[in-house]
N, CA, C and O atoms as CSV, one atom per row, in Angstrom:
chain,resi,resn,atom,element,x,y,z
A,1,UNK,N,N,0.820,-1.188,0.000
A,1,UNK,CA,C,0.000,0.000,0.000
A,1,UNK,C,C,0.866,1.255,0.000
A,1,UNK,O,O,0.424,2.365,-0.296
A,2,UNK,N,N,2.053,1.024,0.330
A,2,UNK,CA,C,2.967,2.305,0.606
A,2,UNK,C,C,2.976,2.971,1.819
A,2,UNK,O,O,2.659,2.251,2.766
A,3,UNK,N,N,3.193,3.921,2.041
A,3,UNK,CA,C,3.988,4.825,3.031
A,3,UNK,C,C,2.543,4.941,3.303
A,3,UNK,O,O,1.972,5.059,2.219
A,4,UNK,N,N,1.545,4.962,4.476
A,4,UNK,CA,C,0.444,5.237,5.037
A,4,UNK,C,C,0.704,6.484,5.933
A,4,UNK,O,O,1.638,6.664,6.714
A,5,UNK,N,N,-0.573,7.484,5.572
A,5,UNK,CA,C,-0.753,8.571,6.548
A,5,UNK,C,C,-1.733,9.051,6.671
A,5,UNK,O,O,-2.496,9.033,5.706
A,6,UNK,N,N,-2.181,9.750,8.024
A,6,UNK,CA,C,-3.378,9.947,8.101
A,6,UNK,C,C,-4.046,11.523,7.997
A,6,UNK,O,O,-3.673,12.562,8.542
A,7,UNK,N,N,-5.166,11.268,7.087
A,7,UNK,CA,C,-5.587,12.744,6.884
A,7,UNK,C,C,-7.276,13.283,8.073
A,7,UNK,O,O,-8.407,12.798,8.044
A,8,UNK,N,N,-7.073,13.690,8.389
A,8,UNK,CA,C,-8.422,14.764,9.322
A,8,UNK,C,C,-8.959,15.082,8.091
A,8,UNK,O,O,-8.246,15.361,7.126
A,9,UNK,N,N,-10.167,15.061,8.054
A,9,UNK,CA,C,-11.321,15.720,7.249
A,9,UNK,C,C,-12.307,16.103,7.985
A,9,UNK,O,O,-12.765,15.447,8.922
A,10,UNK,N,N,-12.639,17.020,7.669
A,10,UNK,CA,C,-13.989,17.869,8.094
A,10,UNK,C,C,-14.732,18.375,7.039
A,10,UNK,O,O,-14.419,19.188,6.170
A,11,UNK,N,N,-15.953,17.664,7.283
A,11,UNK,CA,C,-16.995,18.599,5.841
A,11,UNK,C,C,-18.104,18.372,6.009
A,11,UNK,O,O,-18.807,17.411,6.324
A,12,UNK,N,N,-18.238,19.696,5.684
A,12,UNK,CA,C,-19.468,21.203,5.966
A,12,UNK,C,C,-20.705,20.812,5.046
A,12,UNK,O,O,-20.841,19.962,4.166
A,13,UNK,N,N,-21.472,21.676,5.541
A,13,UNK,CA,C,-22.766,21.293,4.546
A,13,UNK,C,C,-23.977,20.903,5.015
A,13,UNK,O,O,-24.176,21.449,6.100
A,14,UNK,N,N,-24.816,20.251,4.707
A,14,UNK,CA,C,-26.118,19.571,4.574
A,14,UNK,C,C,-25.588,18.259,4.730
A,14,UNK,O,O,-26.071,17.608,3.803
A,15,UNK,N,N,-24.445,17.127,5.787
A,15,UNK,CA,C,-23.891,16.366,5.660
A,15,UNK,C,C,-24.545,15.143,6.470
A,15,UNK,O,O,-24.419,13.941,6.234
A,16,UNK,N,N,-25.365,15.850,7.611
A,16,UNK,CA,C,-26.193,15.186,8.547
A,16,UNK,C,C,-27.346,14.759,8.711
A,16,UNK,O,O,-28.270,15.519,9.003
A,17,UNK,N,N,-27.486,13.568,8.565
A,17,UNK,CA,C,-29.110,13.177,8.323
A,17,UNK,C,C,-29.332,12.545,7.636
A,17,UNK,O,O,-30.337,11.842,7.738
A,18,UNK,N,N,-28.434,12.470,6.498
A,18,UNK,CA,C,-28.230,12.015,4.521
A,18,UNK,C,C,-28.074,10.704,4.401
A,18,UNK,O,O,-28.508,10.155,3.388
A,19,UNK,N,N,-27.434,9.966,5.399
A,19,UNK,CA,C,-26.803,8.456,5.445
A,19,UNK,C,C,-25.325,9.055,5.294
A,19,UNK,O,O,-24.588,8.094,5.075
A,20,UNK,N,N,-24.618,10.192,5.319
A,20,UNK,CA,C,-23.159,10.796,5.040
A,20,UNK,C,C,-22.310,9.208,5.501
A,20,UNK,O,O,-21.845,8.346,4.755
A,21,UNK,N,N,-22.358,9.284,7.299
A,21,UNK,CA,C,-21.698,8.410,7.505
A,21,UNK,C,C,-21.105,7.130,7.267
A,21,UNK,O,O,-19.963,6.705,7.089
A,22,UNK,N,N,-22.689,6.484,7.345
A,22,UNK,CA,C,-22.674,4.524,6.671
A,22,UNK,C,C,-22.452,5.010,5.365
A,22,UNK,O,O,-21.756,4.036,5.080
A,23,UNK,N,N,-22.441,5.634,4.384
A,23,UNK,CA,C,-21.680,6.032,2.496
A,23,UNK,C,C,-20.026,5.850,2.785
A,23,UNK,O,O,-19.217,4.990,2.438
A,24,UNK,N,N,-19.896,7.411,3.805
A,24,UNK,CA,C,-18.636,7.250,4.157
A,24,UNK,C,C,-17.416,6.181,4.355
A,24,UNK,O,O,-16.281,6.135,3.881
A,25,UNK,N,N,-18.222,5.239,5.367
A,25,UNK,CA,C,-17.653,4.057,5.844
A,25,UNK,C,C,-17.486,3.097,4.435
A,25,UNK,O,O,-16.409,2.817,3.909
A,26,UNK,N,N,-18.530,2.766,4.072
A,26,UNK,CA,C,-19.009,1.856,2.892
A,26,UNK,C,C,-17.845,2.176,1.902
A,26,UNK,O,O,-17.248,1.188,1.475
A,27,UNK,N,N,-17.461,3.312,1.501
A,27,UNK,CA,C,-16.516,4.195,0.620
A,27,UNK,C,C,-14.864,3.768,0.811
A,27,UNK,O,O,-13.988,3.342,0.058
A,28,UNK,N,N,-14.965,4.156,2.354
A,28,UNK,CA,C,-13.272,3.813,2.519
A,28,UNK,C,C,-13.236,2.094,2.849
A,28,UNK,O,O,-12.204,1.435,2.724
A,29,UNK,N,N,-14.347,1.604,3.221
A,29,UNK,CA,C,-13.584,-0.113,3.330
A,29,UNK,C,C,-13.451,-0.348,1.767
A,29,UNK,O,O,-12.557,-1.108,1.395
A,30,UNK,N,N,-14.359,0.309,0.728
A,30,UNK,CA,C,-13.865,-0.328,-0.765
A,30,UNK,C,C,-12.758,-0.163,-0.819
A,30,UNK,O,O,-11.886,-1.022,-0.952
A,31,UNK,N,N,-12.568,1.669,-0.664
A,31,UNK,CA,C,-10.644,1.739,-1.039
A,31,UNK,C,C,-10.156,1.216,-0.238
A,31,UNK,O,O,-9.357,0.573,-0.919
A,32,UNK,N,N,-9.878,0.818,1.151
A,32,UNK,CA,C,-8.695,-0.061,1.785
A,32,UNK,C,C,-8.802,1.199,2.693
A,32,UNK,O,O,-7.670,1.007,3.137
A,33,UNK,N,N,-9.174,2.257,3.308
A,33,UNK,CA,C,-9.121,2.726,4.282
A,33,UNK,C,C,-9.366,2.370,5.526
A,33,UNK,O,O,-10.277,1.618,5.875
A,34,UNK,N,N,-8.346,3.039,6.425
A,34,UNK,CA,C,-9.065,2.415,8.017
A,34,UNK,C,C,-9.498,3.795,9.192
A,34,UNK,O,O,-8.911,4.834,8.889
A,35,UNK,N,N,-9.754,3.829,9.539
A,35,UNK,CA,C,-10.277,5.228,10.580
A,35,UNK,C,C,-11.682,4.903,11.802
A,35,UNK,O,O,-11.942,3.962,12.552
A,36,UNK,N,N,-12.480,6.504,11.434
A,36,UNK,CA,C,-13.705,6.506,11.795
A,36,UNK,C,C,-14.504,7.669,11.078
A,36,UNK,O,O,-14.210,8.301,10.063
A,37,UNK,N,N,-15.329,7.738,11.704
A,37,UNK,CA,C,-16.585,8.757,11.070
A,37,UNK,C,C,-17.406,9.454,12.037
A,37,UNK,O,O,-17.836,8.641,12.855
A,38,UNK,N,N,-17.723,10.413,12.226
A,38,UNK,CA,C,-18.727,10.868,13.071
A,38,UNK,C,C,-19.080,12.220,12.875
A,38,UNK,O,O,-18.390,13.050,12.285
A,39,UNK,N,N,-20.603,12.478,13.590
A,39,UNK,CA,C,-20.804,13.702,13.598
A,39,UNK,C,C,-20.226,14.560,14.709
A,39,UNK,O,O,-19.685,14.159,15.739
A,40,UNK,N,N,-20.466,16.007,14.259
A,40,UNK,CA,C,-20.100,16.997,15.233
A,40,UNK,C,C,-21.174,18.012,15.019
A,40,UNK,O,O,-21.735,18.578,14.081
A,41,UNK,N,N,-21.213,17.964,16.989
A,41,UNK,CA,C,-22.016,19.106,17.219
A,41,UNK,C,C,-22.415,20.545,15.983
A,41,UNK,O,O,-23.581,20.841,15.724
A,42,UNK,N,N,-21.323,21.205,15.420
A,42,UNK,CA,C,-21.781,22.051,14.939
A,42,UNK,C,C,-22.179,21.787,13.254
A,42,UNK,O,O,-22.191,22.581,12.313
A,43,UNK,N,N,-22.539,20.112,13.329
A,43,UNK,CA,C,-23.182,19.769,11.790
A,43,UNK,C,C,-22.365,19.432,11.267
A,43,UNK,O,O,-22.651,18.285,10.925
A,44,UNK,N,N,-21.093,19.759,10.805
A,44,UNK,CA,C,-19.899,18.606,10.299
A,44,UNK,C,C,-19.890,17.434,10.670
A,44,UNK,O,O,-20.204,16.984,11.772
A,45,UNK,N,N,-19.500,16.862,9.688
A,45,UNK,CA,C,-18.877,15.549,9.686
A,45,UNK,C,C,-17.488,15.004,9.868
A,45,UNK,O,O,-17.127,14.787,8.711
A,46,UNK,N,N,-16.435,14.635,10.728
A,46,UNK,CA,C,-15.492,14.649,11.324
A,46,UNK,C,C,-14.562,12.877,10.903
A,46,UNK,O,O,-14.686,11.889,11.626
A,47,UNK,N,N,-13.828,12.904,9.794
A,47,UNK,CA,C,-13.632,12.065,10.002
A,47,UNK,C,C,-11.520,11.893,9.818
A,47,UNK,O,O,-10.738,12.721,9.351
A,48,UNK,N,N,-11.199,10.342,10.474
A,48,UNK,CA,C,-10.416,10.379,10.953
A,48,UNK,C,C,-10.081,8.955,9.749
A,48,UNK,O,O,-10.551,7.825,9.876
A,49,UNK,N,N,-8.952,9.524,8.373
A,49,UNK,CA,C,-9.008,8.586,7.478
A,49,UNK,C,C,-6.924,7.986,7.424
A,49,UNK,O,O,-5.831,8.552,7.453
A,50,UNK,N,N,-7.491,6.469,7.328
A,50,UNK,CA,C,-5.923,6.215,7.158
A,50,UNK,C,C,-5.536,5.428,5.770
A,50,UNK,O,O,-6.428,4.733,5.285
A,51,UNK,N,N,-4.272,5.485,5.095
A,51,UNK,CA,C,-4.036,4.927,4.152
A,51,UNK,C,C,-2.641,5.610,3.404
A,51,UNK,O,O,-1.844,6.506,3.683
A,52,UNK,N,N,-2.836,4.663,2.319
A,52,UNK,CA,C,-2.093,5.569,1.504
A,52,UNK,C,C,-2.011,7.026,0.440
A,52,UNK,O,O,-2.802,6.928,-0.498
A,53,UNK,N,N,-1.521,7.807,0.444
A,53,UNK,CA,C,-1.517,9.167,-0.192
A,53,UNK,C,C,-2.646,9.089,-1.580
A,53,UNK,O,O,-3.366,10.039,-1.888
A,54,UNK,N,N,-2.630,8.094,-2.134
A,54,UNK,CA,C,-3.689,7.913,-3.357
A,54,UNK,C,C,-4.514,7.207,-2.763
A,54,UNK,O,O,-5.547,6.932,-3.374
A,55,UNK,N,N,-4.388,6.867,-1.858
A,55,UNK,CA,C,-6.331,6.163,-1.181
A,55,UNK,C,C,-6.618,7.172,-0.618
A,55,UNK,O,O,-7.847,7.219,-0.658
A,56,UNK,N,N,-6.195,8.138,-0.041
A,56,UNK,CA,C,-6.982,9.419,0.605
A,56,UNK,C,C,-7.255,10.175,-0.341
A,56,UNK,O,O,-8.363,10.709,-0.288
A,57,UNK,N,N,-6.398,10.475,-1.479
A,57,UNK,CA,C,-7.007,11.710,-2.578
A,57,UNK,C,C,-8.111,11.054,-3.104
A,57,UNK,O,O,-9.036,11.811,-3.397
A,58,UNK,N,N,-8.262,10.064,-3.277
A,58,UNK,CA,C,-9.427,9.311,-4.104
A,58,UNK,C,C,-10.696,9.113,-2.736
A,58,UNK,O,O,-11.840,8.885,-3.128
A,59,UNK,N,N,-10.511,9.184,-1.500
A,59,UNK,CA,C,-11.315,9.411,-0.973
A,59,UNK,C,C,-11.796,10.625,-0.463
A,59,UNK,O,O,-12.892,10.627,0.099
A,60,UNK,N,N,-11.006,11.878,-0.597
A,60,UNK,CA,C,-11.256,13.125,-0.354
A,60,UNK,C,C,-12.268,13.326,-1.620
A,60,UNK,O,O,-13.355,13.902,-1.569
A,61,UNK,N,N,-11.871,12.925,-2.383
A,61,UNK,CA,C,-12.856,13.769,-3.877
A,61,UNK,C,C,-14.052,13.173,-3.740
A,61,UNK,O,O,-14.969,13.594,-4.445
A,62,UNK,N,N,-14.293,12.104,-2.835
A,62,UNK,CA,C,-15.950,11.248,-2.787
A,62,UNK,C,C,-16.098,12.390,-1.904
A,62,UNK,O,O,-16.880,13.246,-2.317
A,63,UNK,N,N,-15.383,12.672,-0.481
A,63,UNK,CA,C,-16.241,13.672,0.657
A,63,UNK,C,C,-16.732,14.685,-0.341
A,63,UNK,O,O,-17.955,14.781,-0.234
A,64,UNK,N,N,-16.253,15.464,-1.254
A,64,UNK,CA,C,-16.536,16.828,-1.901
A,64,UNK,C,C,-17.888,16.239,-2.726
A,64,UNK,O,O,-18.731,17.087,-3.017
A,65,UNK,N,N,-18.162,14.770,-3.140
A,65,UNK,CA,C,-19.393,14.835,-3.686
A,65,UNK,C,C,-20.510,13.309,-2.383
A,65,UNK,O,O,-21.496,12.589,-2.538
A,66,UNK,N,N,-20.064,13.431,-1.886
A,66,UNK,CA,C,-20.868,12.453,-1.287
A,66,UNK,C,C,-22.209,12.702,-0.846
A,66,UNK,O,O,-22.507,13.890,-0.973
A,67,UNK,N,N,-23.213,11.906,-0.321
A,67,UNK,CA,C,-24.176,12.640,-0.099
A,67,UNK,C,C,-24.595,13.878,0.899
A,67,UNK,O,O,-23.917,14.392,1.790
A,68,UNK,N,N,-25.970,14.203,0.453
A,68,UNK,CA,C,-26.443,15.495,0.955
A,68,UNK,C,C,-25.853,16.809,0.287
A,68,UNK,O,O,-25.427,16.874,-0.866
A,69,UNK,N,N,-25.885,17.521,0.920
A,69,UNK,CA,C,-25.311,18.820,-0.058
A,69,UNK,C,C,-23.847,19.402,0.760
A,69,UNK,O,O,-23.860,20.125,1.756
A,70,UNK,N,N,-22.665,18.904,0.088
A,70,UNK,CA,C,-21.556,19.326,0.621
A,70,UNK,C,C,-21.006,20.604,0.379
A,70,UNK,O,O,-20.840,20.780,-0.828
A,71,UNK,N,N,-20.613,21.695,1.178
A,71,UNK,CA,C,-20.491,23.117,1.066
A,71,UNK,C,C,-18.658,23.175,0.718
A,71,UNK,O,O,-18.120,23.977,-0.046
A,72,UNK,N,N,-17.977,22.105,1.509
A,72,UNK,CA,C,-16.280,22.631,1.821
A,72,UNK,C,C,-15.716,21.115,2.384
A,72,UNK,O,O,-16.321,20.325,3.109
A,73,UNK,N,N,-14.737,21.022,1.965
A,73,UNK,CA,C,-13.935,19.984,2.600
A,73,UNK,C,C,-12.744,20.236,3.120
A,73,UNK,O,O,-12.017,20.913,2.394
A,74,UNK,N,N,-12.251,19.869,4.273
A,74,UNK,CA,C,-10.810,20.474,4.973
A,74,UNK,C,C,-10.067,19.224,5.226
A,74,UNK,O,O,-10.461,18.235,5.845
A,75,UNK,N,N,-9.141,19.388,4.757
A,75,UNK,CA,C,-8.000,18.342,4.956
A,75,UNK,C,C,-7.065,18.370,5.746
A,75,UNK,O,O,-6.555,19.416,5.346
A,76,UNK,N,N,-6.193,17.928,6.858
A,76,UNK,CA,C,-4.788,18.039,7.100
A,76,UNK,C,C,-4.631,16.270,7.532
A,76,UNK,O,O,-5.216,15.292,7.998
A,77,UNK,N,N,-3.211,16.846,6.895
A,77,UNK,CA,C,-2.301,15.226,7.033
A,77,UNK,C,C,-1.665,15.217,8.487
A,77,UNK,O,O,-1.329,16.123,9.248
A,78,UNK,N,N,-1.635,13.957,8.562
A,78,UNK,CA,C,-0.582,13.638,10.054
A,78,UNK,C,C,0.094,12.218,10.089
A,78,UNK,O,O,0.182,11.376,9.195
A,79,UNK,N,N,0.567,12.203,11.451
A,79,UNK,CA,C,1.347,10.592,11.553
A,79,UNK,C,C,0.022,9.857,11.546
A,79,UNK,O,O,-0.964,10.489,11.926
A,80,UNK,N,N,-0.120,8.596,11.159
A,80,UNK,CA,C,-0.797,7.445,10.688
A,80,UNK,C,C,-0.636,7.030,12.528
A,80,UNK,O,O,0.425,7.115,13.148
A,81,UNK,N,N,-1.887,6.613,13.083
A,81,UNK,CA,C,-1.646,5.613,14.717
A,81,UNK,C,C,-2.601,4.305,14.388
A,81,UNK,O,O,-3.202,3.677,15.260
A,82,UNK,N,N,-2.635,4.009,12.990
A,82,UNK,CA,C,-2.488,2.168,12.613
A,82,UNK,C,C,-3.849,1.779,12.939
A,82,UNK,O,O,-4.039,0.778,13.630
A,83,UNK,N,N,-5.028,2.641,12.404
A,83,UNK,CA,C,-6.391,2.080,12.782
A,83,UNK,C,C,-6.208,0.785,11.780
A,83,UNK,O,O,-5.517,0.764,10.762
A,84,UNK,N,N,-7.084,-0.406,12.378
A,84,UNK,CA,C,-7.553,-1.632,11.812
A,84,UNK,C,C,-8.357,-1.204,10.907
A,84,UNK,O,O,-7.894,-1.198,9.766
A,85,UNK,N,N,-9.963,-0.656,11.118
A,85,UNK,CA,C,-10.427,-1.147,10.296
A,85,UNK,C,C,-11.301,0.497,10.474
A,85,UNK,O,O,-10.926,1.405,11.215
A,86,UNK,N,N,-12.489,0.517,9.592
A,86,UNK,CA,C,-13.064,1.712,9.723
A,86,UNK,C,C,-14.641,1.870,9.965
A,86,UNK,O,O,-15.609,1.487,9.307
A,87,UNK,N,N,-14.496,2.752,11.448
A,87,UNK,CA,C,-15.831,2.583,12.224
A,87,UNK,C,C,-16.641,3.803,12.106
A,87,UNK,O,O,-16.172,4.919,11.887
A,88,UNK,N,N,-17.948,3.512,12.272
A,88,UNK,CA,C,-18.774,4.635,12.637
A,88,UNK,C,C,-19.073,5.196,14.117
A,88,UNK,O,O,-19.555,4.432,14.954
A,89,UNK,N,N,-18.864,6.167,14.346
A,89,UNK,CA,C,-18.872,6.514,16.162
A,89,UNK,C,C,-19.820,7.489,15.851
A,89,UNK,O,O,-20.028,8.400,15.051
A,90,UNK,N,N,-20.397,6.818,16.991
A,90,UNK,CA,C,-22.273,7.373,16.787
A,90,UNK,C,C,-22.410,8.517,18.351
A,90,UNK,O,O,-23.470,9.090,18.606
């Protein structure tokens, strides 16, 4: 898979309510991602994605169209802490 790292996403919008999350999840176990997903209080969607540099760009461009109506997507990279597999935290 290569050099794995992990990116923070946050994205804005109409993201809550939609099924965002279970898509989300459903999305990164196809690509080989591992993390989590969840909402946040102020209506974002908060998620915590691991992999390789082309499994996250290819999963960042689903957050920008995934469901509901997405406004913004925010990215930052970090050290990878080796999630297994990828959960929904409710």
């Amino acid at each position: 898979m290569g050099n794995k790292i992990l990116y923070r996403i946050r994205v804005y919008g109409f993201v809550q309510g939609v099924g965002f999350r279970w898509n989300a999840a459903r999305e990164a176990r196809r690509i080989g991602i591992a993390g989590h997903v969840r909402n946040m209080p102020d209506g974002s969607v908060y998620i915590e994605a691991e992999g390789s540099r082309e499994q996250l760009e290819k999963f960042t461009e689903w957050c920008r169209e995934g469901p509901g109506y997405v406004e913004s997507v925010e990215t930052e990279s970090s050290v990878p802490v080796n999630y297994r597999d990828f959960k929904i935290i409710h």
